[in-house]
C-alpha positions in Angstrom: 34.4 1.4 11.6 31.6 -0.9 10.0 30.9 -0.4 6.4 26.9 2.2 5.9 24.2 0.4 3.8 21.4 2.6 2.0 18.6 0.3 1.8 14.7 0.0 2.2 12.5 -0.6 5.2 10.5 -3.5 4.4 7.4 -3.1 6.2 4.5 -0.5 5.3 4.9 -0.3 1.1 6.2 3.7 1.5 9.6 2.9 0.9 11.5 4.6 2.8 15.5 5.1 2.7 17.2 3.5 5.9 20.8 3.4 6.5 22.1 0.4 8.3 25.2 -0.1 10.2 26.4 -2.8 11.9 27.8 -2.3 15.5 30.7 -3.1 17.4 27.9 -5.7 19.5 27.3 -7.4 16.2 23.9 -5.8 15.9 22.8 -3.7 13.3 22.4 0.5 14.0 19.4 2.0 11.9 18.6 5.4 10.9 16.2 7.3 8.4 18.3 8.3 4.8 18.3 12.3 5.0 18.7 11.6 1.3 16.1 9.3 0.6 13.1 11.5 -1.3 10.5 9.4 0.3 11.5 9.8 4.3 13.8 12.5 4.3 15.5 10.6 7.1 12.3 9.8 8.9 11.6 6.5 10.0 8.2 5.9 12.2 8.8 3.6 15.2 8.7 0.1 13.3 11.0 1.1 10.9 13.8 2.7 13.4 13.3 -0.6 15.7 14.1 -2.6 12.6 18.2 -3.4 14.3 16.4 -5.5 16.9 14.8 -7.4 13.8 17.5 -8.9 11.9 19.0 -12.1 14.0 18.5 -15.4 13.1 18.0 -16.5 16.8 14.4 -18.0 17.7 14.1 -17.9 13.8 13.0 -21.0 12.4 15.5 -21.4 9.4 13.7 -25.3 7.9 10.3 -26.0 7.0 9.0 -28.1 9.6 5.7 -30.0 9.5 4.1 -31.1 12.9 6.9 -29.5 15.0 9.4 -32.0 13.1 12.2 -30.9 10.2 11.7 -31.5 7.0 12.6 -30.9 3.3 11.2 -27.8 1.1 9.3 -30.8 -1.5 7.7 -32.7 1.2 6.4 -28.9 2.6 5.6 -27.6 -0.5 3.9 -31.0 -1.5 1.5 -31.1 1.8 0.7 -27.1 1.4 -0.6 -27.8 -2.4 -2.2 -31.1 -1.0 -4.1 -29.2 2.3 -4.7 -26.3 -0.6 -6.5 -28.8 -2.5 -8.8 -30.8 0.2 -9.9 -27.2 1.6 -10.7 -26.3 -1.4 -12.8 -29.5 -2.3 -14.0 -29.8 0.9 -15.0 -26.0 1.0 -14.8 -24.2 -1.9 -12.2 -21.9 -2.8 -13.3 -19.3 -1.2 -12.1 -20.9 2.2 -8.9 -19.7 1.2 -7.2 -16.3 2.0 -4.0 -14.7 0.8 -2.7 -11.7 2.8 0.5 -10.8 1.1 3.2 -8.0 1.6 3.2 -4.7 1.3 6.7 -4.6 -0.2 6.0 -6.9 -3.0 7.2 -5.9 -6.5 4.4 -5.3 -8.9 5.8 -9.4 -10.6 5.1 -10.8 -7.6 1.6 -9.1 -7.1 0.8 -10.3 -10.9 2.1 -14.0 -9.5 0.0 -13.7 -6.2 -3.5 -12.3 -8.4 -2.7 -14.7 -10.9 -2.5 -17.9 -8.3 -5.0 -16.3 -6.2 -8.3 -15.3 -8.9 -6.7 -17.5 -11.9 -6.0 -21.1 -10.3 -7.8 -21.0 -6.8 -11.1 -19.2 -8.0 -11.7 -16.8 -5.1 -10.8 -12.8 -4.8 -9.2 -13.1 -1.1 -6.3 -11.7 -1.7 -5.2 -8.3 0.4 -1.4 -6.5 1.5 -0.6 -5.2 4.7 0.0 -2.0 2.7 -3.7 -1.0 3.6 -3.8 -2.4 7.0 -0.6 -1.4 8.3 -1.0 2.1 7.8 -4.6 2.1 8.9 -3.6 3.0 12.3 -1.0 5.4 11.3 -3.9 7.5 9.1 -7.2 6.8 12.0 -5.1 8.3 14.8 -4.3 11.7 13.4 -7.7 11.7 11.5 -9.1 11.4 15.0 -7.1 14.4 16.5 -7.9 16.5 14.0 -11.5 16.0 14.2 -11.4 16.3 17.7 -9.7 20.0 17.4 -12.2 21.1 14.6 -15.6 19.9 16.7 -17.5 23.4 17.4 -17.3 23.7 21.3 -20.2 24.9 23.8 -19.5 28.6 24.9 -18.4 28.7 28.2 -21.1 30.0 30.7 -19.7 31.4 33.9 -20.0 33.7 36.9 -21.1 37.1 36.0 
């Protein structure tokens, strides 16, 4: 019997307690932590799909420029160099950052910081806000749909 993990769905920004176990298919089995304060065991559908997630087929694993391999200094020195002609050619505010919602509060600083500080522009978001956006307008949207004052019903008699 494979060994439980308690660990942390990474997508919305909630937080919320999973337990992982990998199967006898080499897959991964997930389920909401009962004990996890901020789930209660809960997961919504992208967090209890996240088994199908974690293979590295289909996954590219290099940094590859063009289509073609290649090595993390030549990437890293063509992203700073396309950073820079955009940036000359049209401003900074031609650039966008849209960054995680399951960044630690460092890594937001780092992100502001590289974002307002050295680039120059404020176009910087997280999925935190847009991920859930859907999760908040569709009950909003039931709810106001039960509360709307209806026409009394005029029939026979």
């Amino acid at each position: 019997m494979s060994e439980t993990v308690r660990t942390t769905c990474p997508y919305c920004g909630v937080g919320c307690g999973v337990l992982a176990t990998r199967n006898a298919g080499g897959g991964v089995d997930i389920a909401g932590d009962p004990e996890h304060p901020a789930n209660f065991g809960r997961l919504c559908t992208k967090g209890a799909a996240l088994g199908e997630t974690v293979s590295l087929e289909g996954r590219v694993l290099k940094p590859l420029v063009m289509g073609e391999p290649t090595n993390w200094d030549a990437a890293l020195d063509l992203v700073a160099k396309r950073f820079s002609q955009t940036i000359a050619e049209h401003g900074p505010d031609s650039i966008a950052f849209y960054v995680s919602g399951q960044l630690l509060t460092e890594d937001y600083y780092v992100a502001n910081k590289l974002m307002k500080g050295f680039i120059g522009s404020a176009n910087i978001d997280t999925n935190s806000r847009l991920c859930m956006a859907s999760s908040v307008a569709g009950p909003g949207r039931v709810i106001t749909i039960l509360a709307r004052p209806r026409a009394p019903q005029v029939g026979p008699g």
